[in-house]
GUVEXLO-257470 format. One record per atom (N, C-alpha, C): residue number from 1; x, y, z. Coordinates in nm, 2 decimals, m for minus. Atoms other than C-alpha are relative to their C-alpha. Last residue first. Example, Ala and Ser with C-alpha at 12.3 -4.5 7.8 and 13.67 -1.06 7.14 Angstrom:
{2,{m0.09,m0.11,0.00}}
{2,{1.37,m0.11,0.71}}
{2,{m0.08,0.11,0.08}}
{1,{0.09,m0.12,0.00}}
{1,{1.23,m0.45,0.78}}
{1,{0.09,0.12,0.00}}
END
This chain:
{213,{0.13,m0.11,m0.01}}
{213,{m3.21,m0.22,m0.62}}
{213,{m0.02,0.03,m0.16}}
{212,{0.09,0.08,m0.01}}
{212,{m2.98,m0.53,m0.68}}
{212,{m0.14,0.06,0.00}}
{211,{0.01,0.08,0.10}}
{211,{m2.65,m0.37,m0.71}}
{211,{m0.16,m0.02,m0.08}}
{210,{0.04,m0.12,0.08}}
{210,{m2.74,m0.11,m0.46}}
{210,{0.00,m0.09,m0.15}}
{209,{0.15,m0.03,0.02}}
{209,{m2.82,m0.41,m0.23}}
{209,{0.02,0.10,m0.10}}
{208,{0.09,0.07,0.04}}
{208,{m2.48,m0.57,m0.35}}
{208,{m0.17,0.04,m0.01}}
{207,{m0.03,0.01,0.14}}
{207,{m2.26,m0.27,m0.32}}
{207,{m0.12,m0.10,m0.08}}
{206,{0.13,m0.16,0.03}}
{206,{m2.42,m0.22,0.02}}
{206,{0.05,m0.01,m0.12}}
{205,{0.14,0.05,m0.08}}
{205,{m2.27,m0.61,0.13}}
{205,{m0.10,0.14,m0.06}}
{204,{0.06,0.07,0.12}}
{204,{m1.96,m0.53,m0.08}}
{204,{m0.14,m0.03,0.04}}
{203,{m0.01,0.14,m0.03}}
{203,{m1.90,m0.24,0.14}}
{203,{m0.03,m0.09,m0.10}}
{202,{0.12,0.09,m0.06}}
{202,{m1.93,0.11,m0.03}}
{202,{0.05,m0.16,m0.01}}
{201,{m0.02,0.17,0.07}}
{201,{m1.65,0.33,m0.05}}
{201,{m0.13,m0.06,0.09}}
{200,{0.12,m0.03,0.07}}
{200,{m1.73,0.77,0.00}}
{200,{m0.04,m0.20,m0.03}}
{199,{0.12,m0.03,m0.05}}
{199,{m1.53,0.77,0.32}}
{199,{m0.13,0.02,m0.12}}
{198,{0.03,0.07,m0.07}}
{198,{m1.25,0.64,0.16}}
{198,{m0.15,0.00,0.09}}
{197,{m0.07,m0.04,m0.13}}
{197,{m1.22,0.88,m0.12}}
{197,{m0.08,m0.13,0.06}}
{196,{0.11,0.13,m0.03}}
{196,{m1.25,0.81,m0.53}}
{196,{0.07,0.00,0.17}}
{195,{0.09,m0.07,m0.08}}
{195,{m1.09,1.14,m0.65}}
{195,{m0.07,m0.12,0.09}}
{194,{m0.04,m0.08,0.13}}
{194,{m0.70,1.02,m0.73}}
{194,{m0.19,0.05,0.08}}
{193,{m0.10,m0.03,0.08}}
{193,{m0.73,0.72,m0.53}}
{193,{m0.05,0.08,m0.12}}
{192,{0.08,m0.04,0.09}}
{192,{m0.83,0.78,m0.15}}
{192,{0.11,m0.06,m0.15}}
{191,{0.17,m0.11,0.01}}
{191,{m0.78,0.68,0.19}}
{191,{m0.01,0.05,m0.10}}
{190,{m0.02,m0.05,0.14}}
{190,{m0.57,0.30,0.12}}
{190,{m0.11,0.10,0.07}}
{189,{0.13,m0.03,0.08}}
{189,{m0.50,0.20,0.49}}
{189,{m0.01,0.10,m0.11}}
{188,{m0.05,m0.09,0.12}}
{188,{m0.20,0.03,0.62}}
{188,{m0.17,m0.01,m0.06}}
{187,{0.12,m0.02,0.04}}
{187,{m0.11,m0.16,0.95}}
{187,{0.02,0.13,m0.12}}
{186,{0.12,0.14,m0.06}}
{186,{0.19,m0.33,1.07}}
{186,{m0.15,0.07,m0.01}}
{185,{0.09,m0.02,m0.04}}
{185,{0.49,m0.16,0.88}}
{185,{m0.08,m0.10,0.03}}
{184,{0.05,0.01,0.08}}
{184,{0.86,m0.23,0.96}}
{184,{m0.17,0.01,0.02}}
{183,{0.20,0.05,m0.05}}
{183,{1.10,m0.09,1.12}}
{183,{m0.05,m0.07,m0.11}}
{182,{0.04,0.11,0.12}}
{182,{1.51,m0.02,1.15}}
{182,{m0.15,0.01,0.00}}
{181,{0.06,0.13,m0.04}}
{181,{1.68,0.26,1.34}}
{181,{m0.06,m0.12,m0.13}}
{180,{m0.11,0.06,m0.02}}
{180,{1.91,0.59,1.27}}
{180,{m0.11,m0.14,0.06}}
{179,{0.03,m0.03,m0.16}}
{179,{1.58,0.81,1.21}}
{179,{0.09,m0.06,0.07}}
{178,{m0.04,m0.11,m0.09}}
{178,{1.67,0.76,0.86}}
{178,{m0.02,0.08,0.15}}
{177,{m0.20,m0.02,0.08}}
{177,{1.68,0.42,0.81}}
{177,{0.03,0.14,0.06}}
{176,{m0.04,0.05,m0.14}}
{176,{1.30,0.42,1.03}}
{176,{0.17,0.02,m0.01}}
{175,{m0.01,m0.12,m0.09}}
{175,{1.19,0.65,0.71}}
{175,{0.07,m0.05,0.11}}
{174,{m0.11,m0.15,0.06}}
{174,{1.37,0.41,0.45}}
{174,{m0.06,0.10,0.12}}
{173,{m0.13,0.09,m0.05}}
{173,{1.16,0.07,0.62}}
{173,{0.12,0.14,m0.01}}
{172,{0.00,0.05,m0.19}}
{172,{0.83,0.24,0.59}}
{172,{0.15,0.02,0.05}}
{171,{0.00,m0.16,m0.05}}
{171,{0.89,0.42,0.22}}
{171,{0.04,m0.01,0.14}}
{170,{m0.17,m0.07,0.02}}
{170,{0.97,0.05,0.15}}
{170,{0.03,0.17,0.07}}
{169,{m0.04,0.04,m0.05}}
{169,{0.64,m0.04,0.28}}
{169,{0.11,0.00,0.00}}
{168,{0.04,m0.04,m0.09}}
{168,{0.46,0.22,0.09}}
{168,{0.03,m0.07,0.13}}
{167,{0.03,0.12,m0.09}}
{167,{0.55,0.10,m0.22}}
{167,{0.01,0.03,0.13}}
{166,{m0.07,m0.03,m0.10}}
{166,{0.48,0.37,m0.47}}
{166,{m0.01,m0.14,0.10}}
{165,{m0.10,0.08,0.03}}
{165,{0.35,0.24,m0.81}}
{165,{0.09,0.04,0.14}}
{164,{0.03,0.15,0.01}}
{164,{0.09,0.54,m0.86}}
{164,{0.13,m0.07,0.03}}
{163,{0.00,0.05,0.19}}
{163,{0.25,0.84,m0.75}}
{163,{m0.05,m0.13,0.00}}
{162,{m0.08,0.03,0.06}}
{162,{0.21,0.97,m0.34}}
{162,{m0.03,m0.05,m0.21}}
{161,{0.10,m0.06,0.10}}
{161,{m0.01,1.17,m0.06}}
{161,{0.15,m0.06,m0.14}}
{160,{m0.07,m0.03,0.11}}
{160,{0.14,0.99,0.29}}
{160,{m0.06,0.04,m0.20}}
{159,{0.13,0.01,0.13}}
{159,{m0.01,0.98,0.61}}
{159,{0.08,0.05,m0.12}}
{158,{m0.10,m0.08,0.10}}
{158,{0.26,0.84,0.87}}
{158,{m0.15,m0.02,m0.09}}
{157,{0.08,m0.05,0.13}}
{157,{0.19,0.72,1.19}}
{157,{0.06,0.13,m0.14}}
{156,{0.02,m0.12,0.06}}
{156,{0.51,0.62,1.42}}
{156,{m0.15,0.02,m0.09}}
{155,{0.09,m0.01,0.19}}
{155,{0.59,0.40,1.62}}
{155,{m0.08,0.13,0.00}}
{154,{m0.12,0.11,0.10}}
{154,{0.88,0.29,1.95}}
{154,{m0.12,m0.06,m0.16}}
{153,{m0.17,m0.01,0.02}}
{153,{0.84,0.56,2.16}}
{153,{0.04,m0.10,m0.12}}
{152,{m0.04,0.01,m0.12}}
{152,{0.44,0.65,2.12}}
{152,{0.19,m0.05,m0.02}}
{151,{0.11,0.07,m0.08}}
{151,{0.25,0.74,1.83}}
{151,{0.02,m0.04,0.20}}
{150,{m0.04,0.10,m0.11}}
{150,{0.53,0.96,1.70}}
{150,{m0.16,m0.02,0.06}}
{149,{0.06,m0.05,m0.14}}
{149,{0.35,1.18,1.39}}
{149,{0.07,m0.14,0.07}}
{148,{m0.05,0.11,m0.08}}
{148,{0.49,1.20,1.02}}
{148,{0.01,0.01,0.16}}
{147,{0.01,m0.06,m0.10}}
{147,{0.34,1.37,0.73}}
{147,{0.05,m0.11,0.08}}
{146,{0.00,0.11,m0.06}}
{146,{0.41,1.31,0.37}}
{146,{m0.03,0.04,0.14}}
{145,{m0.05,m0.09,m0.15}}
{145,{0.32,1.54,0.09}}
{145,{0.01,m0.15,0.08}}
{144,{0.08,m0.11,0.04}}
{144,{0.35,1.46,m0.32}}
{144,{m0.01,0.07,0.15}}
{143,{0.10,m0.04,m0.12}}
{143,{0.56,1.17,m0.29}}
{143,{m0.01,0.14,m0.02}}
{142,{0.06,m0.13,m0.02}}
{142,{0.69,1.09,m0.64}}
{142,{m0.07,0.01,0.12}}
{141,{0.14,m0.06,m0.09}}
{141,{0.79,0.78,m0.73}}
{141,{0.01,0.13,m0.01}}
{140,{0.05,m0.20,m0.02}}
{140,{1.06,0.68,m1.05}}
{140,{m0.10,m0.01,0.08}}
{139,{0.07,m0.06,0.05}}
{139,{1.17,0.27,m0.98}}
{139,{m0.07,0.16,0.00}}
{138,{0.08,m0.13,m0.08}}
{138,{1.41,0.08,m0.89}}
{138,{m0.06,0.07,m0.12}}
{137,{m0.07,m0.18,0.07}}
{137,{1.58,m0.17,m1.18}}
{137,{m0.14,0.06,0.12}}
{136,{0.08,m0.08,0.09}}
{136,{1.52,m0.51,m0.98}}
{136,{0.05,0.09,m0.04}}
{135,{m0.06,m0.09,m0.03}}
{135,{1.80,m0.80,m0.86}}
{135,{m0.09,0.07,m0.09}}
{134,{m0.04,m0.01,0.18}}
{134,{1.64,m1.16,m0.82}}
{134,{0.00,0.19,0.03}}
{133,{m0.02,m0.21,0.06}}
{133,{1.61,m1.25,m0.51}}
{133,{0.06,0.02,m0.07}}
{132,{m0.04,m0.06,0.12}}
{132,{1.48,m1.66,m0.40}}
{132,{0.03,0.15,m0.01}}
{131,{m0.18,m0.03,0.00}}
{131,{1.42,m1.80,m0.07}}
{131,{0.05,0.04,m0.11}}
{130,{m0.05,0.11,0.02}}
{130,{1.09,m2.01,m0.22}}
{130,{0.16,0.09,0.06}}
{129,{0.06,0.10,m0.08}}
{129,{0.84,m1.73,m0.05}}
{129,{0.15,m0.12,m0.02}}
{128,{m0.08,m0.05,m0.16}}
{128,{1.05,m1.44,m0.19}}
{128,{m0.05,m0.14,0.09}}
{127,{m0.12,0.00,0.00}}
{127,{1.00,m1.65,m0.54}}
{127,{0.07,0.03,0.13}}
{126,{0.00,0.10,0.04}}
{126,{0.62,m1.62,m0.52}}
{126,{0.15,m0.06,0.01}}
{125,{0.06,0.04,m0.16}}
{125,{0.64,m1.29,m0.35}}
{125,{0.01,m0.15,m0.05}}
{124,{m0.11,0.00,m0.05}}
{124,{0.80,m1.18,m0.73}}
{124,{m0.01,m0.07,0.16}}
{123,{0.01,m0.14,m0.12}}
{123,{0.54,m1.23,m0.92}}
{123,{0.12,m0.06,0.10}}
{122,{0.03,0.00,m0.13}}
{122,{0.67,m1.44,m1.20}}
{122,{m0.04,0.08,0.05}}
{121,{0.08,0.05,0.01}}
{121,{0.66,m1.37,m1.59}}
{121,{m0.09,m0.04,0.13}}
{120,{m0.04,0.13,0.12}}
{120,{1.03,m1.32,m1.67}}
{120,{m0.17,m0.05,0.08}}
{119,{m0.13,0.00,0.11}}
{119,{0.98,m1.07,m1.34}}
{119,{0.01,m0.14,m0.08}}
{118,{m0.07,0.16,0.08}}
{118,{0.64,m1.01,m1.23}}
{118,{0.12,0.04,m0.06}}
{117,{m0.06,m0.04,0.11}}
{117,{0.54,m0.73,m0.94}}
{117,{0.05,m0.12,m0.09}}
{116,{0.09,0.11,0.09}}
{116,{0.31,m0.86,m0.68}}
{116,{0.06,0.04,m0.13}}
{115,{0.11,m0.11,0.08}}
{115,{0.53,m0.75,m0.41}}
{115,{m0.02,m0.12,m0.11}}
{114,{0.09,0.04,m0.02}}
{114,{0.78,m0.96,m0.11}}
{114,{m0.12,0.13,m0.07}}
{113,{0.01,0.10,0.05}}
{113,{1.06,m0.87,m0.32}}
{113,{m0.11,m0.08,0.02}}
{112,{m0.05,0.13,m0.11}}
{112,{1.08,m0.54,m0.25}}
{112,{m0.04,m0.08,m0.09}}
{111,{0.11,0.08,m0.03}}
{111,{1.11,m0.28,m0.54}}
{111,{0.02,m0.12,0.11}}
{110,{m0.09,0.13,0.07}}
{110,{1.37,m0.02,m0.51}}
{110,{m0.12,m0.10,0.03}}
{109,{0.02,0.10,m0.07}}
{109,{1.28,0.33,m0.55}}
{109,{0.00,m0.16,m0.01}}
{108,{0.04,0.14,0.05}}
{108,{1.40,0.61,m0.72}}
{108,{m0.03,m0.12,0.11}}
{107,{m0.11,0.10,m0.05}}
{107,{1.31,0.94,m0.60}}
{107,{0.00,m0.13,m0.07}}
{106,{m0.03,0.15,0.07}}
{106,{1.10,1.22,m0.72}}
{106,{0.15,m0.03,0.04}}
{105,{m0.07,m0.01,0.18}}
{105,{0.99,1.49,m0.46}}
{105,{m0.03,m0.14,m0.08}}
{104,{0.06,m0.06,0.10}}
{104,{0.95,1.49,m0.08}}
{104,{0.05,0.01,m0.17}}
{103,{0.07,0.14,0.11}}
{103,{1.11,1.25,0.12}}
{103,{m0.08,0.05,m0.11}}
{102,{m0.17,0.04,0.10}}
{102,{1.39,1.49,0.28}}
{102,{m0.06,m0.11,m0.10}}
{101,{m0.09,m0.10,0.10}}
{101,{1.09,1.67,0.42}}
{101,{0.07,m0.05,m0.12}}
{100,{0.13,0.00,0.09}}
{100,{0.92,1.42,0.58}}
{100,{0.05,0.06,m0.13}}
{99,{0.03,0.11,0.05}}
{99,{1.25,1.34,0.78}}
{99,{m0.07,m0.02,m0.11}}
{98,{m0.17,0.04,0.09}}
{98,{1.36,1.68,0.85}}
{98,{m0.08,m0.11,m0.08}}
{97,{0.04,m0.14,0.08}}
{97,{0.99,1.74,1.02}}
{97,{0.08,m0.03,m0.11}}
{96,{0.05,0.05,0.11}}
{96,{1.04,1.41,1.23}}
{96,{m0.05,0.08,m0.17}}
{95,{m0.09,0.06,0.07}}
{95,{1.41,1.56,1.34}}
{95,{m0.18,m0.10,m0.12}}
{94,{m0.14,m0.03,0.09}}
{94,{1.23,1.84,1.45}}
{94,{m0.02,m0.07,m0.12}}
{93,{0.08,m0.04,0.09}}
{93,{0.93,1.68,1.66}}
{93,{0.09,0.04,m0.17}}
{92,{0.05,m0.10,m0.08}}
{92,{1.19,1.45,1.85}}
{92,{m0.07,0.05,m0.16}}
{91,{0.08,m0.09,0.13}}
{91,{1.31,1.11,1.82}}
{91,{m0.10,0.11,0.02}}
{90,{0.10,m0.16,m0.02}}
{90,{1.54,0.96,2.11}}
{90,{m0.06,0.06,m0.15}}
{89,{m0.06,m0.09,m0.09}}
{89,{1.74,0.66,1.93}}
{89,{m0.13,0.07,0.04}}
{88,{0.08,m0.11,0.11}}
{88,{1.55,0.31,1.83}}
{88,{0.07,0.15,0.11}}
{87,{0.06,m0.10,m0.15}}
{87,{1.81,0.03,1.94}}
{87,{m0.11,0.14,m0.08}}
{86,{m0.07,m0.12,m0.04}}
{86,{1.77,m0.19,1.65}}
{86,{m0.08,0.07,0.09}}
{85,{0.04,m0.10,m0.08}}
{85,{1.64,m0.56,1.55}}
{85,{0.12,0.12,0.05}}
{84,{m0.10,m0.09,m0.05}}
{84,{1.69,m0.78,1.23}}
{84,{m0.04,0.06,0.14}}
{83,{m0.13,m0.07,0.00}}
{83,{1.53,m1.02,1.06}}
{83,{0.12,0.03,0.05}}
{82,{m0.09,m0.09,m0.06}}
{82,{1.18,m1.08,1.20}}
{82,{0.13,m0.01,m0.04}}
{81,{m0.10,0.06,m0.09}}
{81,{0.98,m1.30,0.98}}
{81,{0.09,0.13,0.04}}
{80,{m0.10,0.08,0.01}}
{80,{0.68,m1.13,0.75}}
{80,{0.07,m0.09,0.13}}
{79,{0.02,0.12,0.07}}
{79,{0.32,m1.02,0.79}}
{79,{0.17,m0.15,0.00}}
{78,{0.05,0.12,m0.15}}
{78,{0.36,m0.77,1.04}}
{78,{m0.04,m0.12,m0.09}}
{77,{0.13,0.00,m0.07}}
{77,{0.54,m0.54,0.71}}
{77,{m0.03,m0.14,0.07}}
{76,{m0.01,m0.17,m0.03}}
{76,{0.89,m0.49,0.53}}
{76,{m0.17,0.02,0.06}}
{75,{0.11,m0.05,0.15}}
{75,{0.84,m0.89,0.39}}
{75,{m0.04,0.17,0.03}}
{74,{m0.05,0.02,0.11}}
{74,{1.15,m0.98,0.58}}
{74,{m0.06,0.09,m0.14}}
{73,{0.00,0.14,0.03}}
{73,{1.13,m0.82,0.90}}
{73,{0.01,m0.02,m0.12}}
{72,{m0.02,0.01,0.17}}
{72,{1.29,m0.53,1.04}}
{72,{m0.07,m0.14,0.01}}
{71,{0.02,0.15,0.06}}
{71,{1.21,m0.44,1.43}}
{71,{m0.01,m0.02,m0.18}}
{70,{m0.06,0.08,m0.09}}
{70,{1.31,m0.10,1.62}}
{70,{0.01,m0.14,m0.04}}
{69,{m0.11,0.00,0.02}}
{69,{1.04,0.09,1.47}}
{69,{0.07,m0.12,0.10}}
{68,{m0.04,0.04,m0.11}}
{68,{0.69,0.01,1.43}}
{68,{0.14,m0.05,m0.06}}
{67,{m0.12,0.06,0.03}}
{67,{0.53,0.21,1.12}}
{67,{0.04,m0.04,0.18}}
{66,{m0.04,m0.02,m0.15}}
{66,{0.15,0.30,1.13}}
{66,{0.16,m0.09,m0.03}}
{65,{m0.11,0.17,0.00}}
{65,{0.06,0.35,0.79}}
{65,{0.02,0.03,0.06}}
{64,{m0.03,m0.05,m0.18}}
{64,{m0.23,0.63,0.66}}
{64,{0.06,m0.13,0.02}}
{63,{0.02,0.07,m0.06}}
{63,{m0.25,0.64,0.25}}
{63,{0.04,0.04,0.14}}
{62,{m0.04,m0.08,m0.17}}
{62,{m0.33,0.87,m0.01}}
{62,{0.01,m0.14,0.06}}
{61,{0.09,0.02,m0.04}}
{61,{m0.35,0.79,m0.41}}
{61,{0.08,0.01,0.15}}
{60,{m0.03,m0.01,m0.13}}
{60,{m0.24,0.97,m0.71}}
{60,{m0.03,m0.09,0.08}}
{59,{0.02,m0.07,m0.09}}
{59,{m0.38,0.83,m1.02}}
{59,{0.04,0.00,0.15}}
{58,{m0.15,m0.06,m0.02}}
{58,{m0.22,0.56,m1.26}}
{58,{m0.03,0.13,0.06}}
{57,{m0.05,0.06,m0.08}}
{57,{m0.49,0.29,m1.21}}
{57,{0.18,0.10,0.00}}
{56,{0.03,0.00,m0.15}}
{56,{m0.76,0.49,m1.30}}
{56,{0.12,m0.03,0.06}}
{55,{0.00,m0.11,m0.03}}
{55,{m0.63,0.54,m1.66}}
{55,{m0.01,0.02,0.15}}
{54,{m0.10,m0.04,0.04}}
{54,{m0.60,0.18,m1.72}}
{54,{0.04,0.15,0.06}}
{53,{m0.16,0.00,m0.10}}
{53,{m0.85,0.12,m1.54}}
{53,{0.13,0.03,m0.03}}
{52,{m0.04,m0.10,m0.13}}
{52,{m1.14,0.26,m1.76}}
{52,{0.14,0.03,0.07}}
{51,{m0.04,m0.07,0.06}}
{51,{m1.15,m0.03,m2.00}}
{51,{0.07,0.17,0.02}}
{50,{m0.13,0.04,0.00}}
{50,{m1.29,m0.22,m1.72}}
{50,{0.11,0.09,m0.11}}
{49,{m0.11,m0.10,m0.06}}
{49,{m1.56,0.01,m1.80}}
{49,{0.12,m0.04,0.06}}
{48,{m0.12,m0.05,0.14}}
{48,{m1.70,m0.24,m2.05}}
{48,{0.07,0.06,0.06}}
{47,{0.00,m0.06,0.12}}
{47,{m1.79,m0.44,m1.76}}
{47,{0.04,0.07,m0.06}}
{46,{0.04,0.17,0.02}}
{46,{m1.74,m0.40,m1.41}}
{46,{m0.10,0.05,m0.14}}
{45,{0.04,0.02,0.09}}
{45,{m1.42,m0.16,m1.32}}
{45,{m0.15,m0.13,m0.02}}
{44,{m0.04,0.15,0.11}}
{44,{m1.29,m0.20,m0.97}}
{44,{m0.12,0.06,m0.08}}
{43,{0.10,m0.06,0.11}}
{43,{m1.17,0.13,m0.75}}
{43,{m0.02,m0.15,m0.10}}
{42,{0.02,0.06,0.13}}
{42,{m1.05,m0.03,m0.45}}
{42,{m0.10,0.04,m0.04}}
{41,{0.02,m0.08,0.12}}
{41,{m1.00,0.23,m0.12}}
{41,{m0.02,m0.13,m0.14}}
{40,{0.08,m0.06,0.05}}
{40,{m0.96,0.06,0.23}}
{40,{m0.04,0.00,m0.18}}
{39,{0.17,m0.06,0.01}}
{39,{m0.78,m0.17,0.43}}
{39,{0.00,0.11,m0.12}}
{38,{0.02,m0.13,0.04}}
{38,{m0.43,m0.37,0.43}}
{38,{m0.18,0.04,m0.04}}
{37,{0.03,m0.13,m0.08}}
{37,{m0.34,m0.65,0.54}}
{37,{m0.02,0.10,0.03}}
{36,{0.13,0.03,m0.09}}
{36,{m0.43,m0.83,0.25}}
{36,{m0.03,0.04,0.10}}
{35,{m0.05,0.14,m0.07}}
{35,{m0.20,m0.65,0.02}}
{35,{m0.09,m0.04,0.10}}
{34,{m0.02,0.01,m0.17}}
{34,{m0.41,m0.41,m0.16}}
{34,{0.08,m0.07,0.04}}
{33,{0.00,0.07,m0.12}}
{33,{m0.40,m0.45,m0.56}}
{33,{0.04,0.09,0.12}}
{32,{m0.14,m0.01,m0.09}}
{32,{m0.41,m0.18,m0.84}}
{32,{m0.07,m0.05,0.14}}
{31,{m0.12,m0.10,0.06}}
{31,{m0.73,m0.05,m1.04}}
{31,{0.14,0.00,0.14}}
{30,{m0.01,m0.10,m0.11}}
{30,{m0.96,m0.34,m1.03}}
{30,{0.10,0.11,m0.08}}
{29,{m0.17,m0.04,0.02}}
{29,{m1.09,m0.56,m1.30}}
{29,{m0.01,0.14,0.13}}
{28,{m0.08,m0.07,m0.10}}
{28,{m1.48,m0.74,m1.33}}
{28,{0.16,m0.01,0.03}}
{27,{m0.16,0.03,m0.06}}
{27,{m1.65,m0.90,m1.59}}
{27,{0.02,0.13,0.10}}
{26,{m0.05,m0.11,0.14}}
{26,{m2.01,m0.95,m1.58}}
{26,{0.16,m0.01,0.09}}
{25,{0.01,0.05,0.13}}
{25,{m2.25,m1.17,m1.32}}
{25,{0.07,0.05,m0.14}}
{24,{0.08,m0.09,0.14}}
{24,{m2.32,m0.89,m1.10}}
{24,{0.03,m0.05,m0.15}}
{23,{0.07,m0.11,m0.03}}
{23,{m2.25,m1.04,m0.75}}
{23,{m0.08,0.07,m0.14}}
{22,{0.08,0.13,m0.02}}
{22,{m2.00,m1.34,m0.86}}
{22,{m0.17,0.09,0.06}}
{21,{0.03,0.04,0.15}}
{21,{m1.81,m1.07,m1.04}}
{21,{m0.13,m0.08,0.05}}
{20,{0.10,m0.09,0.08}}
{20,{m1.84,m0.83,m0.70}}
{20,{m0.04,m0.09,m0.17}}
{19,{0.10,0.00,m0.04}}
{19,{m1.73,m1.14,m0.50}}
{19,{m0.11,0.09,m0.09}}
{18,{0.06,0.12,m0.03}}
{18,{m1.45,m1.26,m0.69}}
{18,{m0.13,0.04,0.04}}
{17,{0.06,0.02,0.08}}
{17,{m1.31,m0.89,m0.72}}
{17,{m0.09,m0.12,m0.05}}
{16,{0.09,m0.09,m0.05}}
{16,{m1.31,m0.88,m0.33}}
{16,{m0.05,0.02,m0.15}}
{15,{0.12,m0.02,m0.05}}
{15,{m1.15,m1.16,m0.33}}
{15,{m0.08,0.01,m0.02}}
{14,{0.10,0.11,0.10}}
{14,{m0.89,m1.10,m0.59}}
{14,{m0.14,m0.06,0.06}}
{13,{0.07,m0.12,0.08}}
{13,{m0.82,m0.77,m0.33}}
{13,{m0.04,m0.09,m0.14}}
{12,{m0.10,m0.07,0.11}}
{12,{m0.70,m1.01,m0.07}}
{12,{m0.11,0.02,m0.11}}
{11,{0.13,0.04,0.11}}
{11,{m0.96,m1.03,0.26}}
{11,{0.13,0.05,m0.13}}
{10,{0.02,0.15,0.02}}
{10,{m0.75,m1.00,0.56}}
{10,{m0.07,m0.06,m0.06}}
{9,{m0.13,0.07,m0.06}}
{9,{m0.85,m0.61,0.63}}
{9,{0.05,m0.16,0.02}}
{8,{m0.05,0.03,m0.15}}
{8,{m1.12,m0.48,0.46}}
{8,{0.11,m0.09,0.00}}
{7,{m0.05,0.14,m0.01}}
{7,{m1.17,m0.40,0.10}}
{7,{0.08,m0.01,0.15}}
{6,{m0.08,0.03,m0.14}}
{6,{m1.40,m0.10,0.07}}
{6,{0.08,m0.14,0.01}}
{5,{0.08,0.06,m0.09}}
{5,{m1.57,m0.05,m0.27}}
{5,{0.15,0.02,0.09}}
{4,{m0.06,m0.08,m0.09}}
{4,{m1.56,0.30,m0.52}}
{4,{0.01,m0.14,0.11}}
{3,{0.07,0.03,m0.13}}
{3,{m1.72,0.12,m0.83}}
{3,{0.14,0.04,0.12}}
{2,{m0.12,0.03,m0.08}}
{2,{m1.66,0.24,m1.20}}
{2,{m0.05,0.01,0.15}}
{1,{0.00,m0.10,m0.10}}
{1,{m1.95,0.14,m1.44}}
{1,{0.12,m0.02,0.10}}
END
């Protein structure tokens, strides 16, 4: 069976498959990690339907990210070390209109280094941790719609409708580029992948009574 669950914030998405295995006694597989600060959406397979994810895991999916300009860090989100800092200019409805715009389509994108991606076998975060960067082949996305609202002078919300394999912290760091500043993001929620929506995900706590019923 395929399961819609919630993976809250500060909880990493082996966790959350940890708990559902240890919950229903059978195997369990997801469709595409969270970073830990990050909320919502995991679709996980349990049993044969692991077989499933394959397919699951290469469906659209939406997210909402609050980006705070003016500050770069390493790992392109409030997890890393600060970097860099820039003046952030005046930003007006317009120029955020332009912005959304100019993101639309297929692009190539460059993989960070703080990601769970393996090269020669490694994940790559494993390596950013030791000081290490090893040079990737970018990769084909596709943002589908982006929207982009000033929260106040110095961050932005951004809901974004994109291709599997999008890194949504890179997208961060490239919108602030073009607004002539730097940023990086500090909050990030999965709202849907492909039909499986945020508002339909059950906690592991209501996963377990429905489990159990």
């Amino acid at each position: 069976m395929i399961f819609n669950i919630y993976k809250p914030k500060d909880f990493s998405s082996f966790s959350i498959v940890k708990k559902i295995k240890y919950i229903t006694k059978e195997k369990v597989g997801h469709s595409g990690t969270l970073d830990p600060f990050a909320d919502g959406v995991l679709v996980l397979g349990v049993g044969k339907s692991t077989k499933k994810l394959s397919n699951i895991i290469q469906y659209d999916k939406t997210y909402e990210g609050v980006i705070k300009l003016g500050v770069q860090t390493d790992s392109m989100d409030l997890t890393g070390s600060v970097i860099s800092e820039k003046v952030i200019p005046k930003i007006s409805e317009n120029i955020l209109e332009e912005c959304a715009n100019s993101f639309i389509g297929e692009s190539l994108q460059r993989t960070p280094m703080f990601s769970a991606r393996k090269i020669d076998g490694v994940r790559l975060y494993k390596l950013a941790r030791k000081n290490i960067s090893v040079k990737t082949n970018p990769k084909l996305i596709t943002i589908k719609n982006l929207n982009i609202k000033l929260i106040d002078d110095n961050s932005l919300k951004v809901i974004v409708e994109c291709s599997s394999g999008t890194y949504i912290r890179v997208l961060a760091e490239d919108i602030a580029d073009y607004l002539g500043t730097t940023g990086h993001l500090t909050s990030l929620t999965r709202l849907s992948v492909g039909q499986y929506n945020l508002n339909e995900s059950l906690t592991v706590e209501n996963f377990e009574k429905k489990w159990k019923s």
